[in-house]
RODO-2510 file (C-alpha; in nm, 4 decimals, decimal comma):
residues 136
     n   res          X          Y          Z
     1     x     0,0000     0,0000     0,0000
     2     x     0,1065     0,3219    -0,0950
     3     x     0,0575     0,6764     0,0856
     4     x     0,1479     1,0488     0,0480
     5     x     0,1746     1,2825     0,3852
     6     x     0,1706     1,6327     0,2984
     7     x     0,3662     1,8385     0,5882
     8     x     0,2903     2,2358     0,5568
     9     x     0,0330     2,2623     0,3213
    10     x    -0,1212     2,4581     0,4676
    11     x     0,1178     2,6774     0,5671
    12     x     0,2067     2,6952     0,1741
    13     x    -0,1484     2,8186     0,0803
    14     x    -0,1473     3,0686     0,3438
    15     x     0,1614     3,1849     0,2289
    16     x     0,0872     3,2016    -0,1384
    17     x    -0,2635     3,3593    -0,0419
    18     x     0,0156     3,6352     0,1200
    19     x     0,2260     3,6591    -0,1782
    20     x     0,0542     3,9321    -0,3705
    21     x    -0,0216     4,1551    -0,0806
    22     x     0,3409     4,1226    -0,0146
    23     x     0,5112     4,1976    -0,3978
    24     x     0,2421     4,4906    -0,3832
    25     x     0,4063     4,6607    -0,1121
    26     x     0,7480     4,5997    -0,2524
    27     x     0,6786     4,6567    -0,6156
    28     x     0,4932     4,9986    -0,5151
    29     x     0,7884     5,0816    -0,3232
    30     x     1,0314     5,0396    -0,6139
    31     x     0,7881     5,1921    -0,9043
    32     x     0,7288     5,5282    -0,6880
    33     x     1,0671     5,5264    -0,6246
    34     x     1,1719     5,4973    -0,9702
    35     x     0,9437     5,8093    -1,0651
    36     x     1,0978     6,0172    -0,8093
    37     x     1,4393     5,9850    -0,9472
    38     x     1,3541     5,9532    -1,3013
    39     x     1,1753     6,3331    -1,2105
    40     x     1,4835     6,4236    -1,0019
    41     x     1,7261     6,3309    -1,3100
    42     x     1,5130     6,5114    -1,5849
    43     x     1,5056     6,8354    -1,3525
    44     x     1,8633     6,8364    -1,3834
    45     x     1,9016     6,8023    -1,7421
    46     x     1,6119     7,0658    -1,8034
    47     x     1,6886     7,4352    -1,7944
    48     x     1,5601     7,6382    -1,4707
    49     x     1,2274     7,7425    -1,5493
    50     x     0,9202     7,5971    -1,7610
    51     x     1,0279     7,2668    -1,8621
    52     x     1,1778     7,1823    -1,5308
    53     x     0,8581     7,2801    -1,3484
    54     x     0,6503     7,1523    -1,5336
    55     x     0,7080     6,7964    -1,4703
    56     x     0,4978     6,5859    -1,2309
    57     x     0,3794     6,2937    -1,1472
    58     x     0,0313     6,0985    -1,0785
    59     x    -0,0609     5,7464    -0,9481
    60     x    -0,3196     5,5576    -1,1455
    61     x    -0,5062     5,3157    -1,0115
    62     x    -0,4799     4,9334    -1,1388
    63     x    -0,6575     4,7302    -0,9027
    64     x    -0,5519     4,5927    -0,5950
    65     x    -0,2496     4,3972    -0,7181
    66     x    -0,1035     4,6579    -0,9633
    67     x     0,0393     5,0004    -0,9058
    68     x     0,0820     5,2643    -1,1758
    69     x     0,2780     5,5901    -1,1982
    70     x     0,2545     5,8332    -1,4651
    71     x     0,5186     6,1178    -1,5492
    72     x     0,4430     6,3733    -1,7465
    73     x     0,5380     6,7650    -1,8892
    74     x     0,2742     7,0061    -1,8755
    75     x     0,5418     7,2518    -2,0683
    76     x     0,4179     7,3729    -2,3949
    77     x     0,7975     7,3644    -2,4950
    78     x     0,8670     6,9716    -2,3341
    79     x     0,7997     6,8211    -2,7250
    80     x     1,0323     7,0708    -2,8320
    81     x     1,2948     7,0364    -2,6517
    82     x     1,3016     6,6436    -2,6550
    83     x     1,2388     6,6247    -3,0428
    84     x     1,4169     6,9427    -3,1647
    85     x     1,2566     7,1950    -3,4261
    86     x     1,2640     7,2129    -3,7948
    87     x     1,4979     7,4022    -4,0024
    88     x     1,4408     7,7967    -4,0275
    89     x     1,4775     7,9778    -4,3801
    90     x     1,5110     8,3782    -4,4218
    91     x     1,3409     8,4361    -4,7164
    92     x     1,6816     8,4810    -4,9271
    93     x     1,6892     8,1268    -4,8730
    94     x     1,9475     8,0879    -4,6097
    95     x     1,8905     7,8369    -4,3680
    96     x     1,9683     7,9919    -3,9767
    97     x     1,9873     7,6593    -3,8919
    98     x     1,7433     7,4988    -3,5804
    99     x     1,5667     7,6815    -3,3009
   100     x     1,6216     7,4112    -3,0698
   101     x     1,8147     7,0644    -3,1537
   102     x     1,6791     6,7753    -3,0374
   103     x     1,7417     6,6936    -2,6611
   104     x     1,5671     6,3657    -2,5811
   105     x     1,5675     6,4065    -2,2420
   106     x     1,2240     6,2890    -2,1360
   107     x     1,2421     5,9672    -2,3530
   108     x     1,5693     5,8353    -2,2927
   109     x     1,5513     5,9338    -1,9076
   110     x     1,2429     5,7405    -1,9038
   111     x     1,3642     5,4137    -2,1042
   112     x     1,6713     5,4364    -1,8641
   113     x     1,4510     5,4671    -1,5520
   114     x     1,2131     5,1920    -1,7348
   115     x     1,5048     4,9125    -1,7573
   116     x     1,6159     4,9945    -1,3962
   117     x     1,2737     4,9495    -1,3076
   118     x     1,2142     4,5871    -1,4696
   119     x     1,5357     4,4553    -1,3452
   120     x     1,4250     4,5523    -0,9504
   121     x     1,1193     4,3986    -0,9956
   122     x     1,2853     4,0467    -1,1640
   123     x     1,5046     4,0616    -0,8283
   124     x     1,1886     4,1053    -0,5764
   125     x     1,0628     3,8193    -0,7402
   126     x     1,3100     3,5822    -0,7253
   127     x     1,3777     3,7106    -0,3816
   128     x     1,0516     3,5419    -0,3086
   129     x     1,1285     3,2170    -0,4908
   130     x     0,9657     3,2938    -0,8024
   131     x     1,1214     3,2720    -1,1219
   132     x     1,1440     3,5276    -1,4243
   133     x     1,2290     3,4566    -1,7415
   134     x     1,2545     3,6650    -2,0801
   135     x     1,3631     4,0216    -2,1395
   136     x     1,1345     4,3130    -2,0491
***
């Protein structure tokens, strides 16, 4: 005759039942705090005035297991300033060349912060015995 004794199963569903409460906490902790310094790196790179002030930040709301931060510009001169301007022309025809050049400050600060971001989260999970494969 054949038997199977389970020892801690129960303690094993309460402590998956745990598990996302847990990584919620964690994960919020490491997505606000990759806002805050993505903002704190793009205020340096901006000049003093518009652009730099008007960055901010907002949570979103994605349930109770998810957590969601948005950054965003309210400058009228952020797409500018990360994209550049076109070419001016006198009417002669000679080019004076562009207003701005293109600065890409918000998007490459943000794929940066992005990639920083993924690889925290990859370690908080396998810190809890979970395992991550794939790129993000």
């Amino acid at each position: 005759m054949t038997s199977v004794e389970w020892r801690g199963l129960e303690e094993l569903k309460a402590a998956l039942r745990q598990l996302p409460t847990e990584l919620t906490g964690e994960a919020s902790r490491i997505v606000e705090g990759t806002a805050n310094a993505a903002i704190v790196d793009m205020r340096a790179e901006y000049p003093p005035g518009e652009l730099r002030d008007g960055l901010y930040q907002s949570t979103q709301s994605t349930g109770p297991y998810g957590v969601g931060i948005v950054i965003r510009n309210r400058s009228g001169w952020a797409w500018h300033w990360d994209y550049g301007t076109q070419m001016r022309h006198w009417v002669n025809g000679k080019s004076t060349g562009r207003l701005w050049p293109p600065h890409h400050t918000f998007g490459r600060t943000m794929a940066q912060s992005r990639r920083r971001m993924y690889a925290q989260l990859q370690q908080l999970l396998e810190r809890h015995g979970l395992r991550v494969s794939g790129e993000p």
